[in-house]
C-alpha positions as CSV (number, residue, x, y, z in Angstrom):
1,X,-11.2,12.7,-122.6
2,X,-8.1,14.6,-121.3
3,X,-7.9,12.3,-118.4
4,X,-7.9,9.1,-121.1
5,X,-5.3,10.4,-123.2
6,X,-3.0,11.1,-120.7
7,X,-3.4,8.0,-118.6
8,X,-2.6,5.4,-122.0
9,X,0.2,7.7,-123.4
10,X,1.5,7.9,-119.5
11,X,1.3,4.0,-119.4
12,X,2.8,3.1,-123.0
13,X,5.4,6.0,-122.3
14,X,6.2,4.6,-119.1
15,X,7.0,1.2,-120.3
16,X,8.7,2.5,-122.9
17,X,11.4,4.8,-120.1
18,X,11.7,2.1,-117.9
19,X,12.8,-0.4,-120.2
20,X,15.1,2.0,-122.4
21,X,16.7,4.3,-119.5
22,X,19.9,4.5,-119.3
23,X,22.5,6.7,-117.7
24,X,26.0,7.3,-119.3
25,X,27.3,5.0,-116.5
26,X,24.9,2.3,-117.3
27,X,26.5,2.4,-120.7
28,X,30.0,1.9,-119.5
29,X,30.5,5.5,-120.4
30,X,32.3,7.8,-118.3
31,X,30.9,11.1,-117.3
32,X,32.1,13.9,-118.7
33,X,32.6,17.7,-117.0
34,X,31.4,20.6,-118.6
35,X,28.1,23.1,-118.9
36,X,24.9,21.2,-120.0
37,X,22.8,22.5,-122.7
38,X,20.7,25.1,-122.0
39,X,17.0,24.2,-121.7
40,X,15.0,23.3,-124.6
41,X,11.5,25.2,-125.0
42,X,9.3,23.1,-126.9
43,X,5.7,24.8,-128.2
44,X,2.5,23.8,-128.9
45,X,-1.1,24.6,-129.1
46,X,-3.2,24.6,-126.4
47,X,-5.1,21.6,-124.8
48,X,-8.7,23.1,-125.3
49,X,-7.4,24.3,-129.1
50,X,-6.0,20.9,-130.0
51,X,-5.2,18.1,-127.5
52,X,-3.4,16.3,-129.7
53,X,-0.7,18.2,-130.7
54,X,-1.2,19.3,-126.8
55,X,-0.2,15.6,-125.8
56,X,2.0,15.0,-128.8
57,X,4.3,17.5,-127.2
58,X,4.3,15.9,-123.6
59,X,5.1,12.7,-124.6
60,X,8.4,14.6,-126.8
61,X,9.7,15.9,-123.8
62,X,9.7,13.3,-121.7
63,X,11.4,11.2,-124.0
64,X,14.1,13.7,-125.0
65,X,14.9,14.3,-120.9
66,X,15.2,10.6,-121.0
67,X,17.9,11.5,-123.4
68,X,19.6,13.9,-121.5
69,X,17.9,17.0,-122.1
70,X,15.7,19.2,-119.9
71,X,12.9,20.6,-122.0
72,X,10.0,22.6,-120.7
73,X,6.8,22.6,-122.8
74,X,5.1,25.8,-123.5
75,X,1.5,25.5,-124.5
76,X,0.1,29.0,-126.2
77,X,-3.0,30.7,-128.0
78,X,-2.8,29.4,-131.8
79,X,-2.6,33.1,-133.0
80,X,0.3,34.3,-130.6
81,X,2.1,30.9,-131.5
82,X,1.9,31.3,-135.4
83,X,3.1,35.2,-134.5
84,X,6.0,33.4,-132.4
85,X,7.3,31.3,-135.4
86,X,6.8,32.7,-138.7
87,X,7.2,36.7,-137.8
88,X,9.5,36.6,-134.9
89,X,10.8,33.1,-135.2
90,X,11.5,33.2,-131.3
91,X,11.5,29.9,-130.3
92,X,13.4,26.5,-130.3
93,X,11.4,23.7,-131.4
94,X,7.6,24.1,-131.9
95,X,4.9,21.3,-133.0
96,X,2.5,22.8,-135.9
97,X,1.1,21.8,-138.6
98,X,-0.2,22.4,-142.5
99,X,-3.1,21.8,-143.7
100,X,-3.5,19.2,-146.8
101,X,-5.5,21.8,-148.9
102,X,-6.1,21.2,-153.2
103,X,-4.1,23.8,-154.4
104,X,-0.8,21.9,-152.5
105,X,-1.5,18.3,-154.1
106,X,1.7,19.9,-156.5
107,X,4.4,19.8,-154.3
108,X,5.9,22.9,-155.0
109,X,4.3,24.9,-151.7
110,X,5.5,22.1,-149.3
111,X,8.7,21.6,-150.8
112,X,9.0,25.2,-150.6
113,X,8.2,25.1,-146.6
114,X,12.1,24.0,-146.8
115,X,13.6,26.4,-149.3
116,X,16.6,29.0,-148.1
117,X,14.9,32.0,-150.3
118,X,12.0,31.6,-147.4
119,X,14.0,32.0,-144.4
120,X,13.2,35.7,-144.0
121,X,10.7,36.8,-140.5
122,X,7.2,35.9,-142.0
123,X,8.4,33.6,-144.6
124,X,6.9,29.7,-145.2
125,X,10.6,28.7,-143.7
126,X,10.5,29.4,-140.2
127,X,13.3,27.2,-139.1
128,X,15.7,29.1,-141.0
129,X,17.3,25.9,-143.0
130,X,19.6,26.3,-145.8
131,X,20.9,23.6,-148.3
132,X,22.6,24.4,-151.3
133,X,21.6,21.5,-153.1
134,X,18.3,21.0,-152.1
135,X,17.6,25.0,-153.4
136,X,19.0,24.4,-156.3
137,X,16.4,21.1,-156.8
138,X,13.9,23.6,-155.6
139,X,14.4,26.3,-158.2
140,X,15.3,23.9,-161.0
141,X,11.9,21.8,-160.4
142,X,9.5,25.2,-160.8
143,X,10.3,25.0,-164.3
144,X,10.9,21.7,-165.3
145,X,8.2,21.1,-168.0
146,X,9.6,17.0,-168.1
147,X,6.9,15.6,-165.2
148,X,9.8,12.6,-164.9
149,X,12.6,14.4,-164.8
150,X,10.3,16.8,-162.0
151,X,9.9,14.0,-160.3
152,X,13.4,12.5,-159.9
153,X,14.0,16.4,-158.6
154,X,11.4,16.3,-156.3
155,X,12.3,12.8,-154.8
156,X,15.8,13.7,-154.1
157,X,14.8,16.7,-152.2
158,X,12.9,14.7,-150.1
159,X,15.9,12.2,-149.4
160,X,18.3,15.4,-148.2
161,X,15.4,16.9,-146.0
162,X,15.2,13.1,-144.4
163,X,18.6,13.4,-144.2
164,X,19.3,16.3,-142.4
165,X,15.8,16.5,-140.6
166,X,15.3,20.7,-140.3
167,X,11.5,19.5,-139.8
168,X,10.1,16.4,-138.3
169,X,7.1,15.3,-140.0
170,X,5.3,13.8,-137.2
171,X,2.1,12.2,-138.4
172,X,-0.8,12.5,-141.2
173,X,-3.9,12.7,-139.3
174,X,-7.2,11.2,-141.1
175,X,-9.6,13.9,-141.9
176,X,-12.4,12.5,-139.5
177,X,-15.4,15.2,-139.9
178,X,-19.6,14.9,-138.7
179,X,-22.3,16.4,-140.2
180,X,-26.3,16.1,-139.6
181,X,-28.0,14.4,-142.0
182,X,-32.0,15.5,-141.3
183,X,-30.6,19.1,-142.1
184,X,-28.9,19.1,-145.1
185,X,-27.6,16.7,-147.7
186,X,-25.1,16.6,-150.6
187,X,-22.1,17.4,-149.1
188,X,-18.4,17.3,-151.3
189,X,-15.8,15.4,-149.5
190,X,-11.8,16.4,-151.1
191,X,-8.6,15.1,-149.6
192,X,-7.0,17.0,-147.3
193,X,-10.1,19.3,-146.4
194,X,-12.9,16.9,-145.7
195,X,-16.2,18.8,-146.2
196,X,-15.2,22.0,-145.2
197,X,-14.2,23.4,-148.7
198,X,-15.1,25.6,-151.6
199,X,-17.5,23.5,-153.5
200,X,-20.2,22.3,-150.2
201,X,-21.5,25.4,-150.3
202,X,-22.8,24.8,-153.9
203,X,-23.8,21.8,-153.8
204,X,-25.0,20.9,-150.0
205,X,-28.7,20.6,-150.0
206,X,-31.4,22.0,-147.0
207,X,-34.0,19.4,-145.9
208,X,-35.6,21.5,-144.2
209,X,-37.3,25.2,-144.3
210,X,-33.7,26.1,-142.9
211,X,-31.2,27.7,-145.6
212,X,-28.3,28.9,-143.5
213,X,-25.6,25.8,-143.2
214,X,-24.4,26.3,-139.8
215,X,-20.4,25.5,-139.1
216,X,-18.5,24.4,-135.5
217,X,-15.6,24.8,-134.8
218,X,-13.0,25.6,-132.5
219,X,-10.7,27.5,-135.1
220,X,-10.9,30.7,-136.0
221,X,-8.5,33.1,-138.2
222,X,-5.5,34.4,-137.1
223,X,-6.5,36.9,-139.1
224,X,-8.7,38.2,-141.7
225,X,-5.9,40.4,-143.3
226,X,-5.7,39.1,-146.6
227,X,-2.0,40.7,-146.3
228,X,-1.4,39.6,-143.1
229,X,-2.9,35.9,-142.5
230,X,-0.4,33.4,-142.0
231,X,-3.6,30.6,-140.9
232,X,-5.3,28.5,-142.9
233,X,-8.4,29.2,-141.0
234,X,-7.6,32.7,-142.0
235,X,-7.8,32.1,-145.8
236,X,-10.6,29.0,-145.6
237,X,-12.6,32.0,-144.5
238,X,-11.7,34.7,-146.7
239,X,-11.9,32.5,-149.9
240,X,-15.6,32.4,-149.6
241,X,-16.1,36.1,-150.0
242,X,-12.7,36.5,-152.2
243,X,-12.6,35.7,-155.8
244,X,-9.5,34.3,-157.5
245,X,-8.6,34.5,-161.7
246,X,-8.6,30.5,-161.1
247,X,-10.2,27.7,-158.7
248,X,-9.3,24.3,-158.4
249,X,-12.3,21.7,-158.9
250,X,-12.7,18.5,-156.5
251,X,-10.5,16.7,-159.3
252,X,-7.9,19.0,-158.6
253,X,-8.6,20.8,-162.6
254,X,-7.6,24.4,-162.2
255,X,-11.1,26.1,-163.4
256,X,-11.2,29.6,-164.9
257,X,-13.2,31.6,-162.5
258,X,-12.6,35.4,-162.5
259,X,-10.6,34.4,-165.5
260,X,-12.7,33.9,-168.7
261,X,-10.2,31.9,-170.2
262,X,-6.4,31.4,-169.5
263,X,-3.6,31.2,-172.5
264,X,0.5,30.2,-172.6
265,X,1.8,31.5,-175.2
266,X,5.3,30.7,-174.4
267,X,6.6,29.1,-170.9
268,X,7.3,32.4,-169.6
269,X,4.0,34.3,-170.5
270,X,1.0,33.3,-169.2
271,X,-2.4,35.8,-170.5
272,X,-6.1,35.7,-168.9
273,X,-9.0,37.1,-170.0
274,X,-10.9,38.8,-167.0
275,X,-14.7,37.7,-167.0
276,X,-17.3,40.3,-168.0
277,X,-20.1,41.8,-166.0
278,X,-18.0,40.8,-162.3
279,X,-19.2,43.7,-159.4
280,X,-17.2,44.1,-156.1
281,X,-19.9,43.5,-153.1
282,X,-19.6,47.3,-152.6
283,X,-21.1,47.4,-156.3
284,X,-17.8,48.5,-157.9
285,X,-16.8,46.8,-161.1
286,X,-14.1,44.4,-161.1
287,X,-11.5,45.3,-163.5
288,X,-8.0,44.2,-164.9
289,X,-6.8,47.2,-163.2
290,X,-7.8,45.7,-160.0
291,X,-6.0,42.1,-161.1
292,X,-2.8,43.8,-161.8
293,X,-2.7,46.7,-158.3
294,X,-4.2,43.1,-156.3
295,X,-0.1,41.2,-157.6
296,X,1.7,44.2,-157.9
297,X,0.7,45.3,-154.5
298,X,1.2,41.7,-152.6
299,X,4.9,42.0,-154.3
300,X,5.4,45.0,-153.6
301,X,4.3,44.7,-149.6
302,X,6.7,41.3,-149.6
303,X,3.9,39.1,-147.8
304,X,6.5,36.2,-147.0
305,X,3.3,33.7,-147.0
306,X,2.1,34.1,-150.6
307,X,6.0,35.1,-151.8
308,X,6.5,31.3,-152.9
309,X,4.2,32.1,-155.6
310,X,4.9,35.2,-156.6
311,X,8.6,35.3,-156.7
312,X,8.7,34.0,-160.8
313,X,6.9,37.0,-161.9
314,X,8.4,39.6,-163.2
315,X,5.9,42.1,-164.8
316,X,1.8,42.2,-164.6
317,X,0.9,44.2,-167.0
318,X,-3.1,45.2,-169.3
319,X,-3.1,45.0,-173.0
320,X,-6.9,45.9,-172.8
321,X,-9.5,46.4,-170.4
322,X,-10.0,42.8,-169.8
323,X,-6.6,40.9,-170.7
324,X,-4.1,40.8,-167.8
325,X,-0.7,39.8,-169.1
326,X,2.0,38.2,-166.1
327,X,5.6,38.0,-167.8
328,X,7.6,35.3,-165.7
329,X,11.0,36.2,-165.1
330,X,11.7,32.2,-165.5
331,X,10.0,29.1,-166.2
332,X,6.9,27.9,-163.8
333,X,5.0,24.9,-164.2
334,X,2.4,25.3,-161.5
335,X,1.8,29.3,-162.5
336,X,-2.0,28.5,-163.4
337,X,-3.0,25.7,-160.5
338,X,-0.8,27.2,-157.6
339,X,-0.4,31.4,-158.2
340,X,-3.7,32.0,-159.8
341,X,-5.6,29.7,-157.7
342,X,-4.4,31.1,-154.3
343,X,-4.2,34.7,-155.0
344,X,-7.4,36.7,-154.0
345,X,-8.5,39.9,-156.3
346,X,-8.5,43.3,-153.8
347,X,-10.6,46.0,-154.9
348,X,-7.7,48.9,-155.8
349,X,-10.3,51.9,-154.8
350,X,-10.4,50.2,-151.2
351,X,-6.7,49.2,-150.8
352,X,-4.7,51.8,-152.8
353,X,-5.4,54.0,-150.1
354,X,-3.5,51.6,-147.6
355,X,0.1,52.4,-147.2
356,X,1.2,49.3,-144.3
357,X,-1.5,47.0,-145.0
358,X,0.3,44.2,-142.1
359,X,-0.2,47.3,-139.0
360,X,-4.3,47.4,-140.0
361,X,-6.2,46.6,-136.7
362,X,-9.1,44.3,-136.4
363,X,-11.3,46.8,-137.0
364,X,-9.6,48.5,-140.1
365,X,-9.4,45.2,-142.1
366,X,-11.5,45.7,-145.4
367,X,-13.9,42.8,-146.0
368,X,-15.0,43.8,-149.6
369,X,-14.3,41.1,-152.4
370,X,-16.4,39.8,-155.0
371,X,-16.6,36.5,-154.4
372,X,-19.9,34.1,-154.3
373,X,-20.3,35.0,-150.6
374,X,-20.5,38.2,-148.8
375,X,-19.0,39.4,-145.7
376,X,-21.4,39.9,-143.2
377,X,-20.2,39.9,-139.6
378,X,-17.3,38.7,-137.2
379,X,-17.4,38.3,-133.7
380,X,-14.1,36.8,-132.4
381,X,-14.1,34.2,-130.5
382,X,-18.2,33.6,-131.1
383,X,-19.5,33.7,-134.4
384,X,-19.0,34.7,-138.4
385,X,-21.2,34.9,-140.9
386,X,-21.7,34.9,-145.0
387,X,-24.4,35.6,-147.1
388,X,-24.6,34.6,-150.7
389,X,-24.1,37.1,-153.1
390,X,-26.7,37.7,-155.3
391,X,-24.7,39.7,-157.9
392,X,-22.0,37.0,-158.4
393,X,-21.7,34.6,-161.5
394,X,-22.6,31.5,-159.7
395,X,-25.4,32.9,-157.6
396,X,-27.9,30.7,-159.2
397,X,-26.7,27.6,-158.3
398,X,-26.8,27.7,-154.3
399,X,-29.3,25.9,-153.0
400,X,-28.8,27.7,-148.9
401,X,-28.6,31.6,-148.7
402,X,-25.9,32.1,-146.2
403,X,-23.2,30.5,-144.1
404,X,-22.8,30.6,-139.8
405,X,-19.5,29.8,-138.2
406,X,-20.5,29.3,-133.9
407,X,-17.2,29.5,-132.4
408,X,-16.6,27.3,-129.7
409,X,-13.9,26.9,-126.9
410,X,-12.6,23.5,-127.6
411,X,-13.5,20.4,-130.0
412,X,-16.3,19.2,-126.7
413,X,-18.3,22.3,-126.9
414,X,-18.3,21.5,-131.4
415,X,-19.3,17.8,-130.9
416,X,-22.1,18.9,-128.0
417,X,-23.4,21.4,-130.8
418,X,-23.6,19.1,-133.5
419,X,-24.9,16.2,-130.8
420,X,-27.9,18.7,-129.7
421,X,-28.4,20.4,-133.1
422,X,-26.8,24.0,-132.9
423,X,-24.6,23.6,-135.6
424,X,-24.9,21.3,-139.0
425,X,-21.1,20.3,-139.6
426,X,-17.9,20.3,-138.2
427,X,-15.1,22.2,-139.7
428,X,-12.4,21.0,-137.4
429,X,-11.9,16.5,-136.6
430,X,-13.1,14.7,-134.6
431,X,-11.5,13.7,-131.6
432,X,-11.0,9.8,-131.7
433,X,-13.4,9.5,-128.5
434,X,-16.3,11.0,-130.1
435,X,-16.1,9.3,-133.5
436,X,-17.8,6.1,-132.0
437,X,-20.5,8.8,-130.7
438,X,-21.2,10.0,-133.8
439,X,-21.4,6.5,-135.8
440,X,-23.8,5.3,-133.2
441,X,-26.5,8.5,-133.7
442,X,-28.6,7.7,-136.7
443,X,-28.7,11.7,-137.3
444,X,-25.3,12.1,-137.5
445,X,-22.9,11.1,-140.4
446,X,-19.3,10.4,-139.7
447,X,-17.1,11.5,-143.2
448,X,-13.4,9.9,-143.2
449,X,-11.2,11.4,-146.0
450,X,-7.1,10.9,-146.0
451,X,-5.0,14.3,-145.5
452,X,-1.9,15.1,-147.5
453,X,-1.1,17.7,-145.2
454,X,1.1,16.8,-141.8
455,X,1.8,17.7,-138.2
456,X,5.8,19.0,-137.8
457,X,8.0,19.6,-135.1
458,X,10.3,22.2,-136.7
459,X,13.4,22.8,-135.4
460,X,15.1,26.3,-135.2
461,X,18.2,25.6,-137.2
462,X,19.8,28.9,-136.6
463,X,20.5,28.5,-133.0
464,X,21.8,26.0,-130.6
465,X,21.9,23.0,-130.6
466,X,19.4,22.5,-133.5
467,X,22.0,23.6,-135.7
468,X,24.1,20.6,-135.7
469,X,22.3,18.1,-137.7
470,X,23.7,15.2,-135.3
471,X,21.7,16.4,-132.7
472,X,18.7,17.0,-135.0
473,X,19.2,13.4,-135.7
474,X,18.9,12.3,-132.4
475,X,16.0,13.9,-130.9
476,X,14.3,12.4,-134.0
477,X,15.0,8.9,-132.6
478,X,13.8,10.4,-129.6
479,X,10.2,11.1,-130.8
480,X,7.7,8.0,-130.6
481,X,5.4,8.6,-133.4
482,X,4.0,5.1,-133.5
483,X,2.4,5.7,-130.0
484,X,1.2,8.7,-131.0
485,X,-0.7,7.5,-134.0
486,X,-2.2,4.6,-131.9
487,X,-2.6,5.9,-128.5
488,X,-3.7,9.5,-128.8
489,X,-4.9,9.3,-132.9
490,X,-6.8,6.0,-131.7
491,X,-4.8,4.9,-134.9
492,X,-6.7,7.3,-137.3
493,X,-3.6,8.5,-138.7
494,X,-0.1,7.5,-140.1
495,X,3.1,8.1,-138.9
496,X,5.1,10.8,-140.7
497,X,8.3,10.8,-142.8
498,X,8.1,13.6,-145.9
499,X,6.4,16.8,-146.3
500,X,5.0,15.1,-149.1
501,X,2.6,12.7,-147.9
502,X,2.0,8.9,-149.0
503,X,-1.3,9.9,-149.8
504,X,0.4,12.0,-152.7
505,X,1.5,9.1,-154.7
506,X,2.4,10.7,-157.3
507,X,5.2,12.9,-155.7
508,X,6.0,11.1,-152.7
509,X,9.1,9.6,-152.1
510,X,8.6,5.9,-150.0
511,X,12.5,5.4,-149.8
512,X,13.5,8.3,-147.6
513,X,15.7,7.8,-144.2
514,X,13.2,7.1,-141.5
515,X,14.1,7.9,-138.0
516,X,12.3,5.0,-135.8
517,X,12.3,5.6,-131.9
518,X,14.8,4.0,-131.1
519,X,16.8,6.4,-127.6
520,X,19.9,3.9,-127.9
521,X,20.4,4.5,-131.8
522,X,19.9,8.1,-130.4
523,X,22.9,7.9,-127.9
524,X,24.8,6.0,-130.4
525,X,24.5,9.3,-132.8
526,X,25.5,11.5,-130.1
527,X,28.7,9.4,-128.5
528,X,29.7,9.5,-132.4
529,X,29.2,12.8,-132.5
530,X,31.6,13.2,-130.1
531,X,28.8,14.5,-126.7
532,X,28.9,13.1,-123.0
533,X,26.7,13.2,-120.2
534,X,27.5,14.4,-116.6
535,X,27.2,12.7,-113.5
536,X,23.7,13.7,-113.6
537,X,22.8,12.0,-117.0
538,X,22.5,16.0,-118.6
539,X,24.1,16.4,-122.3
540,X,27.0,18.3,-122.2
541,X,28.3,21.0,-124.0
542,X,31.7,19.9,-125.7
543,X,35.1,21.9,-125.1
């Protein structure tokens, strides 16, 4: 497979060079003296971890050389990358991507992926962008109870990110998952997450004497520090044994779930009512106390990843010993479905106890919560494994007993599982040579469902020379996403152009700049901007 996707990207990208090359002289232009810029260090993910993104990044490189550049690729672990670009933010460019998930159909956490207030080491914005305007859409959309008037805020962010292109949203990759259908049925399939989500586990279906759904893939957390987990891996695991006061259903309805029932009583005061009779899987009781140390403390600790949705609140607070009171400091619209559906409840006796949650080690993480599964084992890089918990709410209504996630090296050793029977879904796509595969094998079902999540190549804005948005410009002519999406997606996939996806009608702006590839509109950019090119064709620092 490796060898097929870099023998038609080679071929298209060849074409493509030898019929756009150019050197300054070519273009009449003179060359210029002067230093050339300093090599650019593009990352990525691995080959085995994602050969996509892994190909994605070649085919960047070679066009931006092409433009005068000298770029050297830098393929690393997924964990040490993430580490790389939220917490140290030691890097230049770097290709990554966020998952399409339920709880960010409201486009507050994307938009929010661009906001100056997240610029800090850890938080959402990594590249370090600032825009006056565009914060001030940001903050004035949180609270805008007018969905119009939202939306008109919303769309005209999008325009000045398109604009000034901090982030390049490189494609929207289907969600293209398997599963084997002569071992269980009844699998839910949601947008952005495929069949991998919160509700399968209720309502999949053993057909035969086997209750334990086993998982593939080649993912695994980063982490599983609830205070510390910057992956959605990370959280997709922890939300099965974590409960939270609200989850969203498969129509994207925010459900009460450790909350009995939620009230507003005015915009800025939101009041739940913490379901009776709710145990810890240690056997502790779940109390408001808990709700209010499980905020305060995530606040209080500064955890940049959750920060989006935390930073409107302004007191949690009991008025009994089941109603939990948050008083907003301003206006928030998506309070209920974003905060209280992503925030997991820690047990205080367990956590109170734990001054510098972030510095725990693998083997000091707590794994108690009281959510429908249990935490019963993690081997990294092999195996994890949930049981249902027989004490929870919703215990009754599973069908399997337990959950296995087999661990595999790369996306082959998933599909061979599910191929030979080890496993009984994917978590993770399929790559575009096995889908075929899998359609052809009568025991195998192939499940297509559209993301709203993307694939970025974020630039870091506070350094050279990704801090003139000229240049930012030009690299993003430089970057041929239509190749990508048909050559290496097999064209399951679109090309990108907003955080917030076309598959997010609703808030998705269709009228943004679009930057097509296009390496003599890129040169154009760059003359304008007032850059020349050596003898040697390198870009050259101006004087």
């Amino acid at each position: 497979m490796r060898g097929s996707y870099r023998s038609g990207v080679a071929l298209i990208l060849g074409l493509s060079l030898v019929l756009t090359a150019c050197t300054s002289a070519d273009d009449g232009l003179e060359a210029v003296e002067g230093d050339p810029f300093d090599e650019i260090v593009l990352y990525t993910t691995t080959e085995a971890y994602d050969p996509i993104r892994y190909e994605a990044a070649f085919m960047v490189a070679e066009a931006w050389e092409e433009l005068g550049f000298q770029v050297q690729v830098e393929p690393t672990e997924f964990a040490t990358l993430l580490e790389r670009f939220y917490d140290e933010q030691d890097y230049d460019a770097t290709i990554l991507g966020w998952s399409g998930r339920t709880d960010r159909l409201d486009p507050h956490h994307f938009l929010g992926t661009l906001y100056g207030g997240h610029t800090d080491p850890g938080g959402n914005n990594a590249g370090g962008w600032v825009n006056e305007e565009f914060d001030e859409l940001f903050r004035q959309q949180q609270g805008e109870p007018d969905e119009d008037a939202r939306r008109d805020q919303v769309f005209r962010m999008q325009e000045i990110a398109a604009d000034e292109m901090p982030v390049n949203i490189l494609f929207y990759r289907d969600e293209v998952v398997g599963y084997n259908n002569e071992t269980f049925d009844g699998f839910v399939t949601l947008a952005g997450e495929a069949i991998y989500n919160e509700w399968t586990p209720y309502e999949v279906t053993p057909l035969t004497d086997d209750t334990v759904l086993t998982i593939g893939t080649p993912e695994e957390p980063d982490t599983i520090n609830p205070l510390a987990s910057t992956s959605v891996w990370g959280w997709k695991f922890m939300r099965m044994y974590y409960d939270k006061l609200v989850r969203l259903t498969p129509d994207v309805e925010p459900e009460p779930w450790a909350a009995e029932s939620i009230a507003t009583p005015d915009e800025t005061t939101v009041e739940i009512t913490l379901r009776e009779g709710m145990t810890f899987h240690d056997g502790e009781p779940v109390t408001v106390e808990d709700v209010v140390f499980t905020f305060d403390y995530y606040i209080d600790n500064e955890f940049g990843y959750f920060m989006p949705f935390l930073s409107m609140i302004d007191s949690v607070e009991t008025t009994d010993d089941r109603t939990v009171v948050f008083n907003l400091a301003s206006p928030f619209g998506p309070f209920v479905n974003v905060t209280l559906s992503q925030i997991v409840i820690l047990p205080e006796h367990i956590w109170s106890d734990i001054d510098n949650p972030a510095d725990l080690g693998p083997d000091e993480i707590p794994t108690v919560g009281s959510g429908p599964l249990q935490f019963e084992r993690y081997d990294r890089g092999e195996y994890k494994s949930l049981t249902v918990f027989e004490d929870h709410f919703t215990a009754d209504r599973f069908d399997i007993t337990g959950i296995e996630f087999n661990i595999y090296a790369d996306a082959e050793g998933v599909f061979t599982g599910l191929q030979t029977g080890e496993i009984d879904m994917t978590a993770w796509r399929l790559e575009p040579g096995q889908i075929p595969l899998a359609e052809e094998a009568p025991e195998l079902s192939v499940v297509n469902a559209p993301d709203f999540g993307y694939y970025h190549l974020t630039f870091n804005t506070r350094r050279a020379p990704f801090d003139d948005v000229d240049i930012r410009r030009a690299l993003s002519h430089a970057i041929d996403k239509d190749t990508i999406v048909d050559v290496i997606l097999d064209g399951r996939g679109e090309p990108g152009s907003s955080v917030i996806a076309p598959s997010n009608p609703a808030w998705h702006n269709p009228d943004i700049t679009r930057y097509g590839y296009d390496l003599d509109r890129a040169r154009e950019i760059l003359v304008e901007a007032g850059y020349g090119w050596n003898e040697d064709g390198l870009l050259v620092i101006p004087h």
